[in-house]
PDB file with SEQRES, HELIX, SHEET and CRYST1 records, atoms N, CA, C and O in Angstrom:
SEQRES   1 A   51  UNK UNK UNK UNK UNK UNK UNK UNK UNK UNK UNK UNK UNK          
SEQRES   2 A   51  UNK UNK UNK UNK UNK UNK UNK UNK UNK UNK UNK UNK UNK          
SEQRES   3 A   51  UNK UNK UNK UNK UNK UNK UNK UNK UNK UNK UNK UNK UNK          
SEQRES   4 A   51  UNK UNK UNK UNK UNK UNK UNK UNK UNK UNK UNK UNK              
HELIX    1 AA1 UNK A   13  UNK A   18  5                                   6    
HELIX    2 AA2 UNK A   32  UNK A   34  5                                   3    
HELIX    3 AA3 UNK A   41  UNK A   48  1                                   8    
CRYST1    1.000    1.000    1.000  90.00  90.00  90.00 P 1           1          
ATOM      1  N   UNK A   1     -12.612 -38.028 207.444  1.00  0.00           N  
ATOM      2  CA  UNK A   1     -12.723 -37.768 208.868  1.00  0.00           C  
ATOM      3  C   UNK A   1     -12.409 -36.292 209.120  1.00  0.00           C  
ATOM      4  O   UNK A   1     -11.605 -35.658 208.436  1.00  0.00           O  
ATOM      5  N   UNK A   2     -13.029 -35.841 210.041  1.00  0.00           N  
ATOM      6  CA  UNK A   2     -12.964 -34.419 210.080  1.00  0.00           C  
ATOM      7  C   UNK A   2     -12.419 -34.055 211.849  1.00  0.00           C  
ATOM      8  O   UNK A   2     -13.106 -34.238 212.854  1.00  0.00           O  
ATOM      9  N   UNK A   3     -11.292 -33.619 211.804  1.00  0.00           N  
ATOM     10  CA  UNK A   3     -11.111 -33.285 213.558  1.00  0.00           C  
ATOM     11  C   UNK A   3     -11.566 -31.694 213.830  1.00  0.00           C  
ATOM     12  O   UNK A   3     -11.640 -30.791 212.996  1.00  0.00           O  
ATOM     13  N   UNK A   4     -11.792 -31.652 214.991  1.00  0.00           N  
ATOM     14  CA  UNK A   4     -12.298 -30.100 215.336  1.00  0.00           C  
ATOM     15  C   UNK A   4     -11.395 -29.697 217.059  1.00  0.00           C  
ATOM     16  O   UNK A   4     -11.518 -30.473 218.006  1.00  0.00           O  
ATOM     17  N   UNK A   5     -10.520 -28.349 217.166  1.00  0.00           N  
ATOM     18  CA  UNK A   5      -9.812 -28.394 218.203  1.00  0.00           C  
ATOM     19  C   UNK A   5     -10.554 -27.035 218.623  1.00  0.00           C  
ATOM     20  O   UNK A   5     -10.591 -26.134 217.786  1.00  0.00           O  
ATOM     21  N   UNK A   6     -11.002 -26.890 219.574  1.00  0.00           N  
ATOM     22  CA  UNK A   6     -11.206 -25.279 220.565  1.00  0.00           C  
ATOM     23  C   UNK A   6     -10.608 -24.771 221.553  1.00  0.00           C  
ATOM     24  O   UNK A   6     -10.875 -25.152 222.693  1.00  0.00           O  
ATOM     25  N   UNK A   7      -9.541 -23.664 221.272  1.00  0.00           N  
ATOM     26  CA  UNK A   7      -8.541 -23.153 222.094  1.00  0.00           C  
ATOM     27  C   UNK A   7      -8.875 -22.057 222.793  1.00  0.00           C  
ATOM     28  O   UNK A   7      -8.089 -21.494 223.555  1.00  0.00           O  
ATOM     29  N   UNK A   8     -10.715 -21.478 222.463  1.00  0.00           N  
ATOM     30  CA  UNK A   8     -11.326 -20.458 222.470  1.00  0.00           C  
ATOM     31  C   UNK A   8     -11.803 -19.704 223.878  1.00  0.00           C  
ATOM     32  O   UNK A   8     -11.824 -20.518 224.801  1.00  0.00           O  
ATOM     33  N   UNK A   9     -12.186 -18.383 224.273  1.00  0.00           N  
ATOM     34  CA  UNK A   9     -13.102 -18.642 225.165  1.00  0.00           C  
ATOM     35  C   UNK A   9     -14.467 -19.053 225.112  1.00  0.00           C  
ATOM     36  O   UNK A   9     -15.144 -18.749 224.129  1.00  0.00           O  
ATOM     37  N   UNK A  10     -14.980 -19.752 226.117  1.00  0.00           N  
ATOM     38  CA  UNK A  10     -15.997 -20.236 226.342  1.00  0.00           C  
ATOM     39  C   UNK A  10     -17.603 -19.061 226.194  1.00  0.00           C  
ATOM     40  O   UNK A  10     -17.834 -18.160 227.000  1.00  0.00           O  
ATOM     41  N   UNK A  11     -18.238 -19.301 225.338  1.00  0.00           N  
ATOM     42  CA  UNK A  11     -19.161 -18.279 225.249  1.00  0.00           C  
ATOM     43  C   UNK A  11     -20.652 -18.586 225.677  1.00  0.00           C  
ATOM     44  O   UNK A  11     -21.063 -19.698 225.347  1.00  0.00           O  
ATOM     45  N   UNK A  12     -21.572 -17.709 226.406  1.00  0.00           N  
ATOM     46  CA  UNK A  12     -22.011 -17.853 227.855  1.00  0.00           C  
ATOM     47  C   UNK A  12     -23.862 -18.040 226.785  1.00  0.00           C  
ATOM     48  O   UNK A  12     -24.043 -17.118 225.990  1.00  0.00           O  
ATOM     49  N   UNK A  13     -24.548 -18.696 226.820  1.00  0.00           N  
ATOM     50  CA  UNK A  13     -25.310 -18.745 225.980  1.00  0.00           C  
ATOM     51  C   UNK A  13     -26.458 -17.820 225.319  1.00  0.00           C  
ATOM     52  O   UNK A  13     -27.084 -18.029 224.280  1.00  0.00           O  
ATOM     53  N   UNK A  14     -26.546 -16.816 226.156  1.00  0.00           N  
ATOM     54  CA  UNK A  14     -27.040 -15.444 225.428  1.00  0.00           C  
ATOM     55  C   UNK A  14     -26.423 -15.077 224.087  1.00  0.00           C  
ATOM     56  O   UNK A  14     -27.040 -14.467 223.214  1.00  0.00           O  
ATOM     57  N   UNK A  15     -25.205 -15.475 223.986  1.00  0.00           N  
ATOM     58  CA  UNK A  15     -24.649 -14.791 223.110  1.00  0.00           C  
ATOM     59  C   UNK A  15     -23.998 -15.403 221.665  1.00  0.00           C  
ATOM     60  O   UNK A  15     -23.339 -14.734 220.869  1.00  0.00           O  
ATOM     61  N   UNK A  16     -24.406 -17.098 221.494  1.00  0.00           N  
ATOM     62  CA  UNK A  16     -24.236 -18.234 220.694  1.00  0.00           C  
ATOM     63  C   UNK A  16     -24.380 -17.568 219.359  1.00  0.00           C  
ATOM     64  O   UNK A  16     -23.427 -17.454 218.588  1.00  0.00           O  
ATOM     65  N   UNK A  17     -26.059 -16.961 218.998  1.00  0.00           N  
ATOM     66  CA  UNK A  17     -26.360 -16.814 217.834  1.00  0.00           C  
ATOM     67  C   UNK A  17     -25.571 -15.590 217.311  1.00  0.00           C  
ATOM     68  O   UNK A  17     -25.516 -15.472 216.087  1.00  0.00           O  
ATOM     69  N   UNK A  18     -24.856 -14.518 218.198  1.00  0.00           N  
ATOM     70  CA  UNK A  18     -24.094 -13.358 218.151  1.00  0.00           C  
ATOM     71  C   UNK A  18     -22.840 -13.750 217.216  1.00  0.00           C  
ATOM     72  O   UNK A  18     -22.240 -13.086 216.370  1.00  0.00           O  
ATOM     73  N   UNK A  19     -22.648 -15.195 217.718  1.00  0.00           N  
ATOM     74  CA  UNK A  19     -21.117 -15.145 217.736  1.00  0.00           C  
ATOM     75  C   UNK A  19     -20.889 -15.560 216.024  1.00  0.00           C  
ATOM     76  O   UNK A  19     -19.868 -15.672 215.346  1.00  0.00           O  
ATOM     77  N   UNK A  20     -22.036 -15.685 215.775  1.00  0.00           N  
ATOM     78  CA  UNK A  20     -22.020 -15.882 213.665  1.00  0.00           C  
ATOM     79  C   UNK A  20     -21.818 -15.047 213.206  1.00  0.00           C  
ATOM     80  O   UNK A  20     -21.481 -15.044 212.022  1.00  0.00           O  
ATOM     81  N   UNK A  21     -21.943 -13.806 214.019  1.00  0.00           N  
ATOM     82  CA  UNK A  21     -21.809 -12.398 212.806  1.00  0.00           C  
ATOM     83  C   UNK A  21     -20.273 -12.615 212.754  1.00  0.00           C  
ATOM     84  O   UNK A  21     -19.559 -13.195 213.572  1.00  0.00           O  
ATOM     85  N   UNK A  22     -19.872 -11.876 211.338  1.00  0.00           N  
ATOM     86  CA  UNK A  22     -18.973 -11.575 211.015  1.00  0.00           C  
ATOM     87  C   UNK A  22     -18.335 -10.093 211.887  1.00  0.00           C  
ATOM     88  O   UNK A  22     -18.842  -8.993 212.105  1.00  0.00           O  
ATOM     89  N   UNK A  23     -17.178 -10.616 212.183  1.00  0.00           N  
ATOM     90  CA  UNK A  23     -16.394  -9.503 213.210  1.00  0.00           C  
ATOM     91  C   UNK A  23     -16.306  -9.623 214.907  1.00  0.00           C  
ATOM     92  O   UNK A  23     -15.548  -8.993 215.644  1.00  0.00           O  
ATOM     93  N   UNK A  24     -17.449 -10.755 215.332  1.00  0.00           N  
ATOM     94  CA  UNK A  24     -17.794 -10.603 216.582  1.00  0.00           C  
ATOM     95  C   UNK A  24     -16.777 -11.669 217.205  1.00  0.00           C  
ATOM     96  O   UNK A  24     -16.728 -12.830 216.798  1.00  0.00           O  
ATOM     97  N   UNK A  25     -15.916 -11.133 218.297  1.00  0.00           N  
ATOM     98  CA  UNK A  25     -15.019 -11.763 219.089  1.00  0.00           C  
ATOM     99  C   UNK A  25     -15.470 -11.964 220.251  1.00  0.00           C  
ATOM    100  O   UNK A  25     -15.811 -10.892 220.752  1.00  0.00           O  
ATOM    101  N   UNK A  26     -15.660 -12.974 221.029  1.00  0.00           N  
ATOM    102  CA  UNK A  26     -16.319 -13.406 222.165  1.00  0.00           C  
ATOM    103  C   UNK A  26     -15.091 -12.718 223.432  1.00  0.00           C  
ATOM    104  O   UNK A  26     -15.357 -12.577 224.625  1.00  0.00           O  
ATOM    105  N   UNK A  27     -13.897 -12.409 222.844  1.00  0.00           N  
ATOM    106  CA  UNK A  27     -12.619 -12.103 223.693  1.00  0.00           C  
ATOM    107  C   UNK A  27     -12.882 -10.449 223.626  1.00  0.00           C  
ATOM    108  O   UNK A  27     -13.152  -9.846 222.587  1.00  0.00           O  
ATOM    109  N   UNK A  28     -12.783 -10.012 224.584  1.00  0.00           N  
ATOM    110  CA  UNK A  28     -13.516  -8.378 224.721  1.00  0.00           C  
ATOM    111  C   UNK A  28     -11.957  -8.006 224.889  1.00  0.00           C  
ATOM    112  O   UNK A  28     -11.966  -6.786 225.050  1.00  0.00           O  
ATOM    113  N   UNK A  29     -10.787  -8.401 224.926  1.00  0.00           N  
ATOM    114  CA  UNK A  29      -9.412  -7.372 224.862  1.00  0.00           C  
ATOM    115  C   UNK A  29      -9.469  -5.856 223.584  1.00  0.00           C  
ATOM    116  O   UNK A  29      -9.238  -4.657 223.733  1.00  0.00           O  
ATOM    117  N   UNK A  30      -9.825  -6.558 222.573  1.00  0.00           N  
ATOM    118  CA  UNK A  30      -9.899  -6.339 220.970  1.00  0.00           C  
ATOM    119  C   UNK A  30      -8.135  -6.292 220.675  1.00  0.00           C  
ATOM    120  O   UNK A  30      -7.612  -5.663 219.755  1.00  0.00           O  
ATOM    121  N   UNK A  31      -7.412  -7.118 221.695  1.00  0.00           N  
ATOM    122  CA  UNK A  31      -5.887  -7.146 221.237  1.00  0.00           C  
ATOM    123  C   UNK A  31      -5.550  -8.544 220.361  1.00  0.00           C  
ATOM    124  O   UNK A  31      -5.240  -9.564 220.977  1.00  0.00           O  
ATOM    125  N   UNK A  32      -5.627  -8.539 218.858  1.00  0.00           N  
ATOM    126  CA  UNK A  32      -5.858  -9.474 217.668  1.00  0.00           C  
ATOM    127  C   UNK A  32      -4.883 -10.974 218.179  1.00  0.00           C  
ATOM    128  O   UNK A  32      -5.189 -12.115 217.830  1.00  0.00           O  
ATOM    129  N   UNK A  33      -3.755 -10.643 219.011  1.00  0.00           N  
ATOM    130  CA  UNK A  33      -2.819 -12.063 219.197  1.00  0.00           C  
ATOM    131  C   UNK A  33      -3.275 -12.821 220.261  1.00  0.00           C  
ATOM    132  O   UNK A  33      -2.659 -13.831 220.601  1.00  0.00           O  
ATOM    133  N   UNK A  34      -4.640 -12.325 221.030  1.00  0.00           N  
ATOM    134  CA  UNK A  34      -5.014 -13.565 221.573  1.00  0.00           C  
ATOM    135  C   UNK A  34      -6.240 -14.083 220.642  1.00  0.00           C  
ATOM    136  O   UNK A  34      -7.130 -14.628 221.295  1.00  0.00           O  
ATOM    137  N   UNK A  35      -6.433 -14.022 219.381  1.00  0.00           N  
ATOM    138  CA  UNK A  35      -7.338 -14.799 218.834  1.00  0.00           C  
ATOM    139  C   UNK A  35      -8.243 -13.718 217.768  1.00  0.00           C  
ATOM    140  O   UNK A  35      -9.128 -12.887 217.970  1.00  0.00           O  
ATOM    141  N   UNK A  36      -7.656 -14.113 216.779  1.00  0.00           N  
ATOM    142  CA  UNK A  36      -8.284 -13.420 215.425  1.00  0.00           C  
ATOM    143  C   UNK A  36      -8.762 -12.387 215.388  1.00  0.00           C  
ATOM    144  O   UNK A  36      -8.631 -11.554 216.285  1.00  0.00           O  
ATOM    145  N   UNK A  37      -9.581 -12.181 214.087  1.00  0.00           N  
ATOM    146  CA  UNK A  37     -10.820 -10.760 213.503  1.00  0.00           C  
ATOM    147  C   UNK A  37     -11.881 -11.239 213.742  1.00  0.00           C  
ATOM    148  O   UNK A  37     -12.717 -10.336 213.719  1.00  0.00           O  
ATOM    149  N   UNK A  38     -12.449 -12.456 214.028  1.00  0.00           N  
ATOM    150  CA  UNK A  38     -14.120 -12.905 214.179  1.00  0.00           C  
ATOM    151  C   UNK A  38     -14.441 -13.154 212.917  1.00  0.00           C  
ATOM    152  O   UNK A  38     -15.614 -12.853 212.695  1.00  0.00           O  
ATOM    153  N   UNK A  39     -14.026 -13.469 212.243  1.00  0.00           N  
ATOM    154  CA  UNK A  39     -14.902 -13.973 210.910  1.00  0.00           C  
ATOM    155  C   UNK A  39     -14.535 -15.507 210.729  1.00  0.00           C  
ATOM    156  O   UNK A  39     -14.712 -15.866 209.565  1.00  0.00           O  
ATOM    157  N   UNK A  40     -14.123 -16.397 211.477  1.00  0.00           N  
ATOM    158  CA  UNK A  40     -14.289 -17.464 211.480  1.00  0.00           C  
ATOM    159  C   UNK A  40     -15.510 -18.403 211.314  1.00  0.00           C  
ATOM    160  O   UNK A  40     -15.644 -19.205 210.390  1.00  0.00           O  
ATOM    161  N   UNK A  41     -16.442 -18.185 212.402  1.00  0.00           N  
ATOM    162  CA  UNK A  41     -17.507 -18.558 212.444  1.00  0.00           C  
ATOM    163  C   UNK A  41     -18.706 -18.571 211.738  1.00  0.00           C  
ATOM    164  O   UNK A  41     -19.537 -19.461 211.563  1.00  0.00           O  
ATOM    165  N   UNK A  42     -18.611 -16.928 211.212  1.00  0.00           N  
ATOM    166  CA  UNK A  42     -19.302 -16.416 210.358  1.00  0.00           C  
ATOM    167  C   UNK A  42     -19.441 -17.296 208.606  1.00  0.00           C  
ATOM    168  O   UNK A  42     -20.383 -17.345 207.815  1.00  0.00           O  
ATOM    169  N   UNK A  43     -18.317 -17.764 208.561  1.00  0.00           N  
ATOM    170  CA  UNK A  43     -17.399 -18.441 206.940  1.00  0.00           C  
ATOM    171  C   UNK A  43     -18.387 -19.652 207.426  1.00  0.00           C  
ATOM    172  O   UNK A  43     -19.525 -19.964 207.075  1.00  0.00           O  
ATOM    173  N   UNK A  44     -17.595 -20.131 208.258  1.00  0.00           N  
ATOM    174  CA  UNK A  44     -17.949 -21.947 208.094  1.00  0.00           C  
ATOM    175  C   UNK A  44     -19.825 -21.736 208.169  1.00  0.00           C  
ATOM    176  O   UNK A  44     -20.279 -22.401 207.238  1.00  0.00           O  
ATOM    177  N   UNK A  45     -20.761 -21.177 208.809  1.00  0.00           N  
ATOM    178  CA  UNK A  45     -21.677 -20.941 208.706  1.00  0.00           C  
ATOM    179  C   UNK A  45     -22.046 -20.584 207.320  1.00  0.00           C  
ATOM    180  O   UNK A  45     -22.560 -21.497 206.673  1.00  0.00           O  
ATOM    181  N   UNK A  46     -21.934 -19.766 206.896  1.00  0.00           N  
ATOM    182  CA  UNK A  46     -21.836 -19.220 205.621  1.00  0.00           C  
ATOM    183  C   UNK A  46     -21.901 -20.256 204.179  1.00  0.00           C  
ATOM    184  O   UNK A  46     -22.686 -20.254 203.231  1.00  0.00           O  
ATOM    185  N   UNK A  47     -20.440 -21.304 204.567  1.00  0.00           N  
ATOM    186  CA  UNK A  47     -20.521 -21.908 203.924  1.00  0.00           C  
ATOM    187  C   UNK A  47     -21.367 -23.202 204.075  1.00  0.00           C  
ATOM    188  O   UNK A  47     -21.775 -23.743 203.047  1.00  0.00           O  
ATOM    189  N   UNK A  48     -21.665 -23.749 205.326  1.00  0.00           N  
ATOM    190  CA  UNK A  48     -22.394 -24.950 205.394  1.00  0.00           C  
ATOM    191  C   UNK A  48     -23.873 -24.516 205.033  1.00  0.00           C  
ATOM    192  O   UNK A  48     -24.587 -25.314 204.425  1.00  0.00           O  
ATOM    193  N   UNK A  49     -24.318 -23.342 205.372  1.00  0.00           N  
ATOM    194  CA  UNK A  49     -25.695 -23.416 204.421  1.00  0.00           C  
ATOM    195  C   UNK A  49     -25.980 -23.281 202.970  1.00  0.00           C  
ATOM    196  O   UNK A  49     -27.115 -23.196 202.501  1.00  0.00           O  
ATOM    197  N   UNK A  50     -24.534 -23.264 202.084  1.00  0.00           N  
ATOM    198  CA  UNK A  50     -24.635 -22.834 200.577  1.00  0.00           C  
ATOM    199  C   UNK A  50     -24.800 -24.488 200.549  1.00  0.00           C  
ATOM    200  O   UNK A  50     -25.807 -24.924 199.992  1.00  0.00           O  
ATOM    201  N   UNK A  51     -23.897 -25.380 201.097  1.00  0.00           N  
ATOM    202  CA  UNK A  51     -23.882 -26.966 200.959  1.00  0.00           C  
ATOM    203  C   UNK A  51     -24.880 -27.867 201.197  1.00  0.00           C  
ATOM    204  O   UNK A  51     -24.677 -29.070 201.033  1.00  0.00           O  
TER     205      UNK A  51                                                      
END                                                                             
C-alpha cells in the first residue's frame, strides 16, 4: 500500500509540466524552509519511467 500526503502549494495548471524539471519550486520565496530544492518531482518522475 502506498500513502501519498501534500503539504504543498497548489500549482495553477499552466505550469504542471514545469513543475518536473529538476530545481523548479512552485513557492516563488526561494527561502529553502518553506519547502525544499525542487528536485522532488523531478526523481519520482525520473524514476517511474525507468520502471
Amino acid at each position: 500500500m502506498v500513502e501519498t500526503e501534500d503539504d504543498g502549494p497548489e500549482l495553477p495548471p499552466q505550469g504542471l509540466e514545469r513543475a518536473f524539471e529538476p530545481f523548479y519550486r512552485g513557492e516563488p520565496s526561494g527561502y529553502r524552509a518553506t519547502g525544499g530544492i525542487g528536485l522532488g518531482l523531478a526523481f519520482v518522475r525520473s524514476v517511474a519511467v525507468v520502471h
